[in-house]
Structure formats: C-alpha cells, structure tokens
Backbone as numpy.savetxt, mean C-alpha at the origin, in Angstrom:
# Nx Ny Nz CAx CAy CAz Cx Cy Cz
7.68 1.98 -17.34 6.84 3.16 -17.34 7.72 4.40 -17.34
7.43 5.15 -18.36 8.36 6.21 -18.21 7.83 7.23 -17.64
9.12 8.28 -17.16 8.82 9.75 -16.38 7.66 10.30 -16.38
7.08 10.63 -18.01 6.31 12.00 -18.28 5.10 10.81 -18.61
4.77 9.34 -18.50 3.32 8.91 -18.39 2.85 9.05 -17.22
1.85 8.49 -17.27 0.72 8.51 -16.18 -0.32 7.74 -16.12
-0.80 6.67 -15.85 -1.81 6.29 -15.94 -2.89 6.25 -15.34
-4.18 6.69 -15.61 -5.48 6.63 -14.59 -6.11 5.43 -15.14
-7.77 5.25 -14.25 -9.04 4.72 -14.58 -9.81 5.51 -15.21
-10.38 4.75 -16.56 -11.71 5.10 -16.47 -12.59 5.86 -15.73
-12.87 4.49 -15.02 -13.48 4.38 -13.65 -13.33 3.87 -12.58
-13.16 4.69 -11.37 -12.28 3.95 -9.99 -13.12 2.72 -9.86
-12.21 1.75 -9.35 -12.31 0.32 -9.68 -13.16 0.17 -7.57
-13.80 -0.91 -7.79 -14.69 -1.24 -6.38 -14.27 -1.98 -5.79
-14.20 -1.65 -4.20 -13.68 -2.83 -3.64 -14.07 -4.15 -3.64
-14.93 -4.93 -3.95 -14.83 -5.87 -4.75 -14.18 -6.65 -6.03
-14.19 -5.61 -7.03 -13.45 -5.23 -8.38 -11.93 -5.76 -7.61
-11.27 -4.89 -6.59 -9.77 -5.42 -6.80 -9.71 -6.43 -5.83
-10.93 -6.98 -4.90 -10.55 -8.20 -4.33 -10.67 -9.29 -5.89
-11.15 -8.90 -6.51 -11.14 -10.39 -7.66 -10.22 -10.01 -8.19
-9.11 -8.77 -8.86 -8.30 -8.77 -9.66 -7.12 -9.45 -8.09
-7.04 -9.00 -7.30 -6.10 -9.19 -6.13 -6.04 -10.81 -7.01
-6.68 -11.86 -6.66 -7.11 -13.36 -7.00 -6.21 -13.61 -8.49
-6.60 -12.94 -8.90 -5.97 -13.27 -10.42 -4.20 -13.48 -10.89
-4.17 -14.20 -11.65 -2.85 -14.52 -12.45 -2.12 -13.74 -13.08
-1.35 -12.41 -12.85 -1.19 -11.97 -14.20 0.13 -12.13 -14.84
1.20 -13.60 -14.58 1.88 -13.80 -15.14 1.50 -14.47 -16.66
0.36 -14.57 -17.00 0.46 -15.39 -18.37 -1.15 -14.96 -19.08
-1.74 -15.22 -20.53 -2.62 -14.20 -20.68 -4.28 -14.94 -20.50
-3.89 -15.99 -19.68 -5.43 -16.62 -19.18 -4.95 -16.82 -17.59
-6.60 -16.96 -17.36 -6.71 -16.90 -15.83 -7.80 -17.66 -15.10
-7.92 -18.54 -14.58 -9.50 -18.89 -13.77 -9.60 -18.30 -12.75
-11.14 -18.63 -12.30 -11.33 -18.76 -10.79 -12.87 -19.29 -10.57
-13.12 -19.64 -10.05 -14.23 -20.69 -9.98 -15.84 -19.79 -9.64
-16.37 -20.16 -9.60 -18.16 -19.34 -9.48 -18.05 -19.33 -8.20
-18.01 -20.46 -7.67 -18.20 -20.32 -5.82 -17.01 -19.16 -5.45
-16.03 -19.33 -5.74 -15.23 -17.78 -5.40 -15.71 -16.77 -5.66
-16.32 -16.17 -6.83 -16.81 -14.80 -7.40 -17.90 -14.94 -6.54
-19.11 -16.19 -6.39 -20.29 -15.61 -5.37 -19.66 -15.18 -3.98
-18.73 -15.54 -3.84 -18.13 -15.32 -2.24 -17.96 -13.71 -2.51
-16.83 -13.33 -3.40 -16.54 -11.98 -3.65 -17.91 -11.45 -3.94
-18.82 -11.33 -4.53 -19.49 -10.66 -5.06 -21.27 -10.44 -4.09
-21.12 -11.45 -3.11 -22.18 -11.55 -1.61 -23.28 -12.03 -2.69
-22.80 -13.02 -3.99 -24.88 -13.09 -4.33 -24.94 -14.56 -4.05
-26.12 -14.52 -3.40 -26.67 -15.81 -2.73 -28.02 -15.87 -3.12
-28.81 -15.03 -4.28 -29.65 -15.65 -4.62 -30.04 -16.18 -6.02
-31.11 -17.07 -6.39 -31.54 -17.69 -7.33 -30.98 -17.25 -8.68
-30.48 -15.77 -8.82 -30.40 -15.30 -9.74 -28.61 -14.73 -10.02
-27.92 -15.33 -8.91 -27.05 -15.39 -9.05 -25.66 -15.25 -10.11
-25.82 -15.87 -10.89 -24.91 -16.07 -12.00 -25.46 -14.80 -13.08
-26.72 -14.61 -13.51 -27.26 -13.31 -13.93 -26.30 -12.18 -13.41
-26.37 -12.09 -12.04 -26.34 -10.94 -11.26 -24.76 -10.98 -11.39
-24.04 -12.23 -11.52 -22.93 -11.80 -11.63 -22.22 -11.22 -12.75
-22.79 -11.31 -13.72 -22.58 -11.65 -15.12 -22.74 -9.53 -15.30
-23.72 -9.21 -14.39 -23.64 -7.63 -14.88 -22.57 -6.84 -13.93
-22.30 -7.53 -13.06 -20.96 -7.19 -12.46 -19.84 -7.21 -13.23
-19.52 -8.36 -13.95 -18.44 -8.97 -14.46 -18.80 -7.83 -15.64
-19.56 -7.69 -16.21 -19.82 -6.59 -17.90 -19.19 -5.23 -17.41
-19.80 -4.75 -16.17 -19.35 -3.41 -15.54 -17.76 -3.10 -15.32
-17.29 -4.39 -14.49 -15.82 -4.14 -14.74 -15.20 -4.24 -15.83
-15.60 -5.07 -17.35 -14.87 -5.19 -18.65 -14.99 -3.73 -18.96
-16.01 -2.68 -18.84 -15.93 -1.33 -19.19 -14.82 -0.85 -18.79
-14.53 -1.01 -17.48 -13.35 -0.12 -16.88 -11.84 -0.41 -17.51
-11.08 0.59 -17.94 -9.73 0.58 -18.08 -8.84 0.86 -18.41
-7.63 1.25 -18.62 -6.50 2.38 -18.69 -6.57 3.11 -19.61
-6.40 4.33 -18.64 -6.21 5.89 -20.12 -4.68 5.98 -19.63
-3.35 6.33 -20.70 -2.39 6.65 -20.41 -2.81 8.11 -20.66
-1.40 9.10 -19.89 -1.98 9.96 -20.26 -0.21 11.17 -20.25
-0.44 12.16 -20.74 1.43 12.36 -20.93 1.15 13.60 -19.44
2.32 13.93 -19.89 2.53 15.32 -18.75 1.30 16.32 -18.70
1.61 16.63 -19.58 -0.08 17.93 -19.41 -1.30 16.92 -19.76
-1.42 15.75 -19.10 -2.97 14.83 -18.64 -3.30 15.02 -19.99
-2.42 14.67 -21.51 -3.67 14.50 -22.49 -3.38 12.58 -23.07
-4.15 12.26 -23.03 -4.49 11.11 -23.35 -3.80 10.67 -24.55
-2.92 9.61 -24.37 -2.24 9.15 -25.50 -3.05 7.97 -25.64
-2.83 6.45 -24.89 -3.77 5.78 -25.18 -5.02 5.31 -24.14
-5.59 4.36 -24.68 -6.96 3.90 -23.48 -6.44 1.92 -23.91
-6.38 1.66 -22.80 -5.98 -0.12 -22.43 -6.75 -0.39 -21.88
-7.72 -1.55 -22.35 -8.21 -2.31 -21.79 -7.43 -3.35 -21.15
-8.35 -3.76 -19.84 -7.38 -5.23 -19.17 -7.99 -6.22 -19.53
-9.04 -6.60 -20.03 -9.93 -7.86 -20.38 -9.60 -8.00 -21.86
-9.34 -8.52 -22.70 -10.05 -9.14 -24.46 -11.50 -10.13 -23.87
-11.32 -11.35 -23.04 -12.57 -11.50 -23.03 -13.07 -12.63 -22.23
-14.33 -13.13 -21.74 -14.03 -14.23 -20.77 -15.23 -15.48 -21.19
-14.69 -16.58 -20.74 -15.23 -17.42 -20.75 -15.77 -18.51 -20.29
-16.56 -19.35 -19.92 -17.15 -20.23 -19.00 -16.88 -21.71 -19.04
-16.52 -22.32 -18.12 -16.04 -24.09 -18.20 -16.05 -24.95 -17.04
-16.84 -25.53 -17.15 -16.82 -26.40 -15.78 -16.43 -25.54 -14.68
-17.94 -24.55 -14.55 -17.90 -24.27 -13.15 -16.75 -23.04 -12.75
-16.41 -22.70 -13.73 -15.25 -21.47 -13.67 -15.78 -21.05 -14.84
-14.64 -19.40 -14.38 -14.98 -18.72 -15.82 -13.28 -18.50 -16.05
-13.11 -18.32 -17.30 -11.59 -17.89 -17.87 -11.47 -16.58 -17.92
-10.39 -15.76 -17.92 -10.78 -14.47 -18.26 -9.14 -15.07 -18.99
-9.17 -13.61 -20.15 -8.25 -13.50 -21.26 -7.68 -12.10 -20.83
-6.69 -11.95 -20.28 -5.89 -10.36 -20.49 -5.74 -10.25 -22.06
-5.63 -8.24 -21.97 -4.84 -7.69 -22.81 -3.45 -7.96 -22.35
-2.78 -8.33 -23.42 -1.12 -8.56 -23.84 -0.34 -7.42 -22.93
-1.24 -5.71 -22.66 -0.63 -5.18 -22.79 -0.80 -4.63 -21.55
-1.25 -5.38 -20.55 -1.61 -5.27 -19.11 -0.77 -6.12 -18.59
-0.08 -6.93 -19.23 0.98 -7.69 -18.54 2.02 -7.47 -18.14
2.31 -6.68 -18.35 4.07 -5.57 -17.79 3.55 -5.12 -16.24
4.72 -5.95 -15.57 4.56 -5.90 -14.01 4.14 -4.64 -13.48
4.63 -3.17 -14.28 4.40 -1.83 -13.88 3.43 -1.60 -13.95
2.64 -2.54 -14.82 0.93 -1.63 -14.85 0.21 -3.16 -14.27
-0.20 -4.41 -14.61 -0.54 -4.90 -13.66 -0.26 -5.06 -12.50
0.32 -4.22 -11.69 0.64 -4.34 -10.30 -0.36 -2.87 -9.98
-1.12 -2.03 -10.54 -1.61 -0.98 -10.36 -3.09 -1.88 -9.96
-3.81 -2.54 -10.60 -4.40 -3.48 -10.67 -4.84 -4.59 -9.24
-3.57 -4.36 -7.99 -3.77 -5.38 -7.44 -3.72 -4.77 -6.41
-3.11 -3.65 -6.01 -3.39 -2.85 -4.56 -4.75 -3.12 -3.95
-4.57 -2.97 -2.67 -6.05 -3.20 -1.87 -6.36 -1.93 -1.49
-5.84 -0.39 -1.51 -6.39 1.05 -1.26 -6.75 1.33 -2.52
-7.96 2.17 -2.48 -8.32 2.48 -3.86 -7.13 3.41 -4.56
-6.62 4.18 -3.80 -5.76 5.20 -4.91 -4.13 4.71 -4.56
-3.70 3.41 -4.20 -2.34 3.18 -3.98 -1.73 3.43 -5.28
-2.47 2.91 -6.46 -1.85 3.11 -7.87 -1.52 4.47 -8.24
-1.93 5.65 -7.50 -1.34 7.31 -7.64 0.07 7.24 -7.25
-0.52 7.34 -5.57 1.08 7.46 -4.62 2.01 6.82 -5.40
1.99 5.28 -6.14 2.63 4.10 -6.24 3.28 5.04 -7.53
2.43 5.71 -8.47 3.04 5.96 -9.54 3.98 7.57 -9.45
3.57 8.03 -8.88 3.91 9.59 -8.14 5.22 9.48 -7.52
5.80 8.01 -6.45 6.76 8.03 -6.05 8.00 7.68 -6.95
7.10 6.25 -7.98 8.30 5.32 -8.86 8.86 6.18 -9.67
8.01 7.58 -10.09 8.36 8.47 -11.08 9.42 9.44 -10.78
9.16 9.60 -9.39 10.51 10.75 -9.06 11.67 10.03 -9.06
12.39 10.94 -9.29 14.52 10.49 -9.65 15.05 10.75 -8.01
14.67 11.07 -7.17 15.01 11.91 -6.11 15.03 10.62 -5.00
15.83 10.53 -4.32 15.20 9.17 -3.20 14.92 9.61 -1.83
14.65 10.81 -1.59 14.04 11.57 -0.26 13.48 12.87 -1.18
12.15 13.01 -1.07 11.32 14.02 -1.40 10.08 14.57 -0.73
10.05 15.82 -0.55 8.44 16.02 -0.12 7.05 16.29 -0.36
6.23 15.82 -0.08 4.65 16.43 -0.78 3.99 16.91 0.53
3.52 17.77 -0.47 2.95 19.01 0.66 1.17 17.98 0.51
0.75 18.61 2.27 -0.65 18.60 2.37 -1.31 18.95 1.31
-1.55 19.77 0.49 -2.25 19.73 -0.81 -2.35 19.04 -1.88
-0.61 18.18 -1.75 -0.50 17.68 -3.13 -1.40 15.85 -2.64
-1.24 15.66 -0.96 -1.90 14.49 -0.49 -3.14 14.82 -0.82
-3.63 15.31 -0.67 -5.35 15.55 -0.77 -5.33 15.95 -2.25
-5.13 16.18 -3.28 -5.10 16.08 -4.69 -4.78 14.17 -5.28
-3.69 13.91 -4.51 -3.59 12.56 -5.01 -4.64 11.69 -4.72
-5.34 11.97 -3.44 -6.12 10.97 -2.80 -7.60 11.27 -3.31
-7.40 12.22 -3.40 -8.95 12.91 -3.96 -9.91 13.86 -2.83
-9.42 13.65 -1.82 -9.58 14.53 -0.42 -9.61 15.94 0.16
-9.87 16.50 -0.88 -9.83 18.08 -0.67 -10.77 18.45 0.13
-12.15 17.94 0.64 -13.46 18.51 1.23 -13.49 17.33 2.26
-12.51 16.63 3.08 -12.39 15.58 3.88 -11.54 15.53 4.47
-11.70 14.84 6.11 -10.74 14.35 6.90 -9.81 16.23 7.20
-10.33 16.27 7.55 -9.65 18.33 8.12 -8.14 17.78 8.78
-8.22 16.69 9.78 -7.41 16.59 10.70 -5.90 15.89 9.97
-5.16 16.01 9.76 -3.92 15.25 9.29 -4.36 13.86 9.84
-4.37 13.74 11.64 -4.20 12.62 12.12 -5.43 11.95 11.32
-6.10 12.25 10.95 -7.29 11.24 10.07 -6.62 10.99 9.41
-5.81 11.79 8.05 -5.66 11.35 6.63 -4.20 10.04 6.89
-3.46 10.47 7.83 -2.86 9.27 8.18 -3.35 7.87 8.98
-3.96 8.10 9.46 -4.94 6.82 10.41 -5.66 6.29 8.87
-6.53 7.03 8.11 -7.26 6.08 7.69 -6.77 6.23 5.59
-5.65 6.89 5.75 -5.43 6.93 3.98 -3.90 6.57 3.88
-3.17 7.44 4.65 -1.47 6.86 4.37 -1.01 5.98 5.13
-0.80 6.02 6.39 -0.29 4.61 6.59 -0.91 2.97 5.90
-2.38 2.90 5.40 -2.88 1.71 4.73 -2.50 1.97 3.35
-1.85 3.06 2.89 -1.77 2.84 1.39 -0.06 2.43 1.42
0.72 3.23 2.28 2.17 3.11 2.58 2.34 1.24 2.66
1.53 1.03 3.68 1.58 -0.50 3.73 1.90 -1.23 2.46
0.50 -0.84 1.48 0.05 -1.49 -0.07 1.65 -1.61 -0.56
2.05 -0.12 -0.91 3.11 0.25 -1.52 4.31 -0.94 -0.50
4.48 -0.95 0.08 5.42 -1.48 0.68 5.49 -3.13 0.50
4.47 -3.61 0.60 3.94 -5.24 0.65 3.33 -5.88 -0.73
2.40 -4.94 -1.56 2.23 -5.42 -2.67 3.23 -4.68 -3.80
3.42 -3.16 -3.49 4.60 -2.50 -4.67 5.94 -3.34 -4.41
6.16 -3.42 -3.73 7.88 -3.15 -3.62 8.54 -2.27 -3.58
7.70 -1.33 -3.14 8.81 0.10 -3.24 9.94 0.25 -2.29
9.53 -0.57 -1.12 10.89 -0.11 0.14 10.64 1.59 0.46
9.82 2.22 0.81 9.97 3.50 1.15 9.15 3.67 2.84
9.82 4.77 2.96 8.86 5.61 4.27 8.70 7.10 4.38
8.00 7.11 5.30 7.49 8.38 4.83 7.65 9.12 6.74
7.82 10.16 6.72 7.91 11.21 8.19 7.38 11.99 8.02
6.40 12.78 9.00 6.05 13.86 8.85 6.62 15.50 8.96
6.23 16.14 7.81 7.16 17.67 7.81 6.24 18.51 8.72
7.20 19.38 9.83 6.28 20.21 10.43 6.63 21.94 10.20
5.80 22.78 10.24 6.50 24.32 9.79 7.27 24.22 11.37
8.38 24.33 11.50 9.35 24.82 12.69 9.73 23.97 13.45
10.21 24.17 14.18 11.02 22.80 15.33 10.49 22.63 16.17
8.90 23.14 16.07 8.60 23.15 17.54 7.20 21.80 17.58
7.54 21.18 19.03 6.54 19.54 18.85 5.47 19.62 18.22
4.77 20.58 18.25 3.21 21.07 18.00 2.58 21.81 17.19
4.34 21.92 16.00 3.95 22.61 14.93 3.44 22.10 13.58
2.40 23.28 13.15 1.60 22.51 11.83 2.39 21.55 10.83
1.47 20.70 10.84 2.12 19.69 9.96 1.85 19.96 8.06
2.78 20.19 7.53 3.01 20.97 6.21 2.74 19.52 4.97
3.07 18.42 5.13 2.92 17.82 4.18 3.81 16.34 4.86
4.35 15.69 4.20 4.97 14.19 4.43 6.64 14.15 3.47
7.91 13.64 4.16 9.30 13.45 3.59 8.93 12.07 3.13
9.21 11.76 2.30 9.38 10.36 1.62 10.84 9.91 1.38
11.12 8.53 1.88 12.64 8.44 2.01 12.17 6.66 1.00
13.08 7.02 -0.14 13.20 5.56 -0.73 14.57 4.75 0.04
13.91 3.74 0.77 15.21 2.62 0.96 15.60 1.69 -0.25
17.30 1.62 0.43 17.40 0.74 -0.44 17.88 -0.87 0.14
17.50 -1.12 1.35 17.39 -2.12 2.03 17.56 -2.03 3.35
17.09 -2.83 3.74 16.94 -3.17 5.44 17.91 -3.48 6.07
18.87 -2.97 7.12 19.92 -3.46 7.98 19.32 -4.98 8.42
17.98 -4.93 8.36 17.73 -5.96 8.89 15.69 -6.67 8.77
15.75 -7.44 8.38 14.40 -8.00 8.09 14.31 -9.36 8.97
13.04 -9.24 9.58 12.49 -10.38 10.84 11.34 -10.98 10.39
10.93 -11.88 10.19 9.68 -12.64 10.61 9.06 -13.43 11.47
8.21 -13.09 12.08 8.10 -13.79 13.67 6.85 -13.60 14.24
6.48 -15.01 14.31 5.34 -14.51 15.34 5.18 -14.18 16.86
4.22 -13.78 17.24 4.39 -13.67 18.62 3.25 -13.58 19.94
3.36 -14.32 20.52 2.44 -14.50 21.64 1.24 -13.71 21.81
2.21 -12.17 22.22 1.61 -11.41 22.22 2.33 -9.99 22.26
1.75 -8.67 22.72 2.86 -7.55 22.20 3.94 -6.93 23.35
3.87 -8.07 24.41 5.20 -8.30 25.46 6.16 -8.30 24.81
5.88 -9.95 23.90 6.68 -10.39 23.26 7.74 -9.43 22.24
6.60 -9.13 21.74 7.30 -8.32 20.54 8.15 -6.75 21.21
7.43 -6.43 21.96 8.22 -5.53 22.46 9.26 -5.53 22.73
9.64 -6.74 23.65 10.81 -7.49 24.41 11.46 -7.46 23.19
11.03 -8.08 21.84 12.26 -8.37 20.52 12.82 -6.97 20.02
11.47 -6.17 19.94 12.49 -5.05 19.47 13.32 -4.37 19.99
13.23 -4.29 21.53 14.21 -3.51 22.36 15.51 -4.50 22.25
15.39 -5.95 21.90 16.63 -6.67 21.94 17.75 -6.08 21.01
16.80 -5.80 19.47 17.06 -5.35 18.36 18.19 -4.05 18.02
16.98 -3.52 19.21 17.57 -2.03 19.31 18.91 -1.81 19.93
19.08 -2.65 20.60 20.39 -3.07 21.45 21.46 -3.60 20.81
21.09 -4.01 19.83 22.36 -5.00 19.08 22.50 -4.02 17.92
21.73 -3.68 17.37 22.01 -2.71 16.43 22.57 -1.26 16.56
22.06 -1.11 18.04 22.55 0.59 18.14 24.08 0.74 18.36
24.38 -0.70 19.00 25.88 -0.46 19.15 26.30 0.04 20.64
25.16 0.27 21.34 25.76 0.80 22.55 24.27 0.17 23.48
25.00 0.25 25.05 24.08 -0.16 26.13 23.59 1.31 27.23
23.82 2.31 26.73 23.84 3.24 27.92 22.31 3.29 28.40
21.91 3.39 29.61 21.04 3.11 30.67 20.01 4.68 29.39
20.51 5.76 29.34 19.40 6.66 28.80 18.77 6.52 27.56
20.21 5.96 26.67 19.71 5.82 25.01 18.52 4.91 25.19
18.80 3.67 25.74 17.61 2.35 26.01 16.45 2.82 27.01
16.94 3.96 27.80 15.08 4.48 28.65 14.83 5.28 27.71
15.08 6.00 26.85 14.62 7.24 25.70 13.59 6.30 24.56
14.47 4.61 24.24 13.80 4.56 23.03 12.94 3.40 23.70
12.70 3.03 25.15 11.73 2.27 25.37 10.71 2.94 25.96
10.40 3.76 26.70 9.51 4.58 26.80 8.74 5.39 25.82
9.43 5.63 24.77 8.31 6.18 23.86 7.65 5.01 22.80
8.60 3.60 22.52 8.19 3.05 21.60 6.82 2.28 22.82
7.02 2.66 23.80 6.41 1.28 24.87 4.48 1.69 24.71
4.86 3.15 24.83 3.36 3.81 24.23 2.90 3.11 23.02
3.44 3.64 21.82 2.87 3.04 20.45 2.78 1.50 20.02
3.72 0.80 20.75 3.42 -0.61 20.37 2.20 -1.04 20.92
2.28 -1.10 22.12 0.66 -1.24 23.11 -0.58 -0.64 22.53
-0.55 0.45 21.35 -1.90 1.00 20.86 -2.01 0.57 19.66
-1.18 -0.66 19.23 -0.99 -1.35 17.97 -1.90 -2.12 17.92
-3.10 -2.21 16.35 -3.68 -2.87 15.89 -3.45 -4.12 15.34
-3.94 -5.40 15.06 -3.81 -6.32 13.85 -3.87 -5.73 12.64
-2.75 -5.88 11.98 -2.71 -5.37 10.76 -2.42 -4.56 10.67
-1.89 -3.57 11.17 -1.42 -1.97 11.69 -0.21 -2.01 10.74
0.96 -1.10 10.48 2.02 -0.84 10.54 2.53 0.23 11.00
3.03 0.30 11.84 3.68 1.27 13.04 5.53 1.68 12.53
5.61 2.82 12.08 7.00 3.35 11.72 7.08 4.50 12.90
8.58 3.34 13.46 8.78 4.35 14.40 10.62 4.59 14.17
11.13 6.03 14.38 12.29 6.47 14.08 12.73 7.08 15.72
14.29 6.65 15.51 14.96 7.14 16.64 16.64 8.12 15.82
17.09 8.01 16.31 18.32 8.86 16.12 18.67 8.46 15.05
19.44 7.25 14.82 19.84 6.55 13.68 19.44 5.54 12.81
17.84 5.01 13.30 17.08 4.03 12.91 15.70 4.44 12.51
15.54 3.41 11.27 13.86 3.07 11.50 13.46 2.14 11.70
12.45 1.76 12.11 12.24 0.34 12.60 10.53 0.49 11.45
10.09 -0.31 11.11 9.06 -0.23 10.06 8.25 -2.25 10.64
7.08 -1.82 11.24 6.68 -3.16 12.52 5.33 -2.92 11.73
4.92 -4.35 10.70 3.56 -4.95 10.81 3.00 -5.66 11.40
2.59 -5.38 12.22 1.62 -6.56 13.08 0.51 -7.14 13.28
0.67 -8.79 13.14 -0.38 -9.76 12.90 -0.92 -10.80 13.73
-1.60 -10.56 14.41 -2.17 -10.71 15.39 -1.47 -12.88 15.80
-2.70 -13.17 14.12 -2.37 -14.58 14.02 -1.39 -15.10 13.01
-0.93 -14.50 12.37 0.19 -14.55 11.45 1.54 -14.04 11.84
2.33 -14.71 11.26 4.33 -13.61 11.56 3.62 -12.60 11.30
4.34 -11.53 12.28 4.74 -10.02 12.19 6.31 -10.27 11.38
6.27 -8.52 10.58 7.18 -8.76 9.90 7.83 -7.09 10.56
9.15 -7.03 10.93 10.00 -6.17 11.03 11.40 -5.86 10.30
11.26 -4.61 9.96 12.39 -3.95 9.05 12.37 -3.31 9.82
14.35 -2.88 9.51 14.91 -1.91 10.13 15.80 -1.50 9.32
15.87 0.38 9.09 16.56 0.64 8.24 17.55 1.90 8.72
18.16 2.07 8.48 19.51 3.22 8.48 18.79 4.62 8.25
18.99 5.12 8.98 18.01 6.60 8.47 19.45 7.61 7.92
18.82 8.15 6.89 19.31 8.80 6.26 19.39 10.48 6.75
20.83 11.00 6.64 20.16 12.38 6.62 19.88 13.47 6.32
C-alpha cells in the first residue's frame, strides 16, 4: 500500500459483517463456513432462516473498497466477493484476486469498526514516534459530537482499537498521552505514537489470579531494570499496584516507567500476554 492511497468503505461494515469476515480464509481465493455458523453469527432462529440470511449475505456483497489518492478522489472501487455458493450445508464464498494482499485483507478482519483508519494512518507515516492531536482522533474515529471526556475516547475507542492494531495488525506500536505543560492535570492535547521495533521481552502466562500477575511483573521489573534500590521498586509498585487491580478481562493496560514499557493483556481464562519494551526518547 503506498503513501498517498487510502482506502475506505462503501459502507461501514456491521458488527456481525466482521465477526464472519474475522472466520474467513483469506490466504487462497475460496472459503467455507457452514450454515449453523452464519445462523450463530447472524441470531436467526427462525423458520425463515436461510431467506433471512441470504439478504444479509446480498447486503454485505454491496459493500466494498473505494481506493482513494491524497486529495480523497477515487481511483478505484474493489469489491471483496466475485461470488458465493452453496454445498452440503455450507456456503463457498469466492474472493476478489485483489483483496488478497495481506495490506488490504487485514483491513477486513479487525474487530473495532474504524481500526482499518488508525491501522492505515499509522502504516503510512515514515516517522516512528508521531503525534495526533485530539481533533485529528475524533476525525479518524468519526467522533466529533461524542464522548467530550478524553477518558471516554480512551476507555471505550483507543485502547480497544490499539489492542486490534497490536494483535490482529502487527503493528508493534504504543501510544502516551500529550498534555499542554508539565503539569499532572494538564489538558490533554492529543496522543504520541511510538512504533516498536521489538520487545526486550515477550511472556505468555497464565495466571491464577492478579496477585499472581502482579507478583510476575514486579519480578520482571527487577531483572530488567538492572537495579534493586528499596525506592525505584516502591515508586513502580505502588502506582502499577493501583492499575493492575482495576484490570478487566480482556483489558490491555500500558503502563510506562522511566526506562520501560510494559504493554499487559489480560485474560481472565486464557494466557495473559506481556511485552516489554525500551522506551524511547
């Protein structure tokens, strides 16, 4: 994908829409998945079922890529379907040829509706620490008349799209918040984006519970920081001791200290996965 493209929707795709593309194959240009899966995705449980799915399934073949250049004018429109078909109890679907390039079917499979912006907004810059201002977040997201509070647009839009980007992109990035001045309580101006380029260190592990995990990361923090002094280790366990404890299933919690990031998904019944990266400065 080069610099000066861009690609949008049509039409923003439904959360349903990318739980079935999520499902799909897109290493090769056919695909199944069975009826009892799509009724699962699609909640129809009655008589009329397969009908009902069938105008679902027509609605999403409408939807699909406008490229578009620097000044947003439309070079081409890509469809992702040529076309689908029915067989014992499954249906086939047929990609376009030209939805198969990992850069654009991977736009396709995010679970936030607009991860495919951020996703394309970041891969595009040359820069590997950059900032976007509060305006340019609420332009990407579509959020201009919503969520007033920052702490919303991060609770319920960037940290779950950061995740996407991180777990289904591959991007390796993080993001800090910019504030106008040095002072704790000053307005928050927009978000630093820092592209990594790997982890001092990657964990997978499950864990009891968030004792546990706590206990691992302070181990972490210890072996990595290089030093034992009684304040560095009360500085970074007391503040991380707050945020881990208000940690969700499924959460991801980026927390930064002097020389580290530590980047903690946590899964309640599954490995938690921890990165730790070198902060840049």
């Amino acid at each position: 994908m080069q610099k000066s493209f861009f690609i949008e929707f049509s039409k923003k795709l439904n959360k349903k829409e990318r739980e079935l593309l999520q499902l799909l194959n897109f290493q090769k240009n056919f695909t199944s998945i069975s009826f009892e899966k799509l009724f699962d995705i699609f909640e129809l449980k009655d008589e009329e079922k397969i009908l009902n799915l069938e105008k679902y399934l027509s609605k999403l073949f409408q939807k699909h890529f406008i490229l578009l250049d620097e000044n947003k004018n439309i070079i081409q429109r890509i469809h992702i379907f040529i076309n689908y078909s029915i067989k014992n109890n499954e249906i086939i679907f047929q990609f376009n040829p030209d939805i198969l390039n990992e850069n654009i079917s991977k736009l396709l499979i995010f679970k936030e509706q607009y991860s495919y912006r951020l996703y394309q907004y970041i891969n595009n810059s040359q820069e590997k620490n950059f900032q976007i201002t509060l305006e340019e977040i609420r332009e990407i997201f579509q959020i201009q008349n919503t969520y007033e509070r920052f702490f919303d647009i991060e609770k319920n839009i960037l940290k779950p799209t950061f995740k996407d980007l991180n777990l289904i992109g591959k991007l390796n990035v993080l993001y800090t918040k910019e504030k106008l001045g040095e002072y704790k309580n000053g307005k928050i101006i927009g978000i630093k984006v820092s592209k990594q380029e790997g982890p001092l260190l990657t964990l997978t592990k499950s864990f009891k519970n968030l004792f546990e995990l706590h206990s691992e990361l302070m181990k972490l923090y210890k072996e990595l920081n290089g030093e034992n002094s009684y304040l560095s280790t009360y500085h970074f366990n007391s503040k991380l001791l707050i945020k881990i404890y208000n940690i969700k299933d499924g959460e991801t919690l980026i927390y930064s200290t002097k020389n580290l990031i530590f980047n903690i998904t946590y899964n309640k019944l599954s490995p938690c996965l921890i990165q730790i990266y070198k902060k840049k400065d």
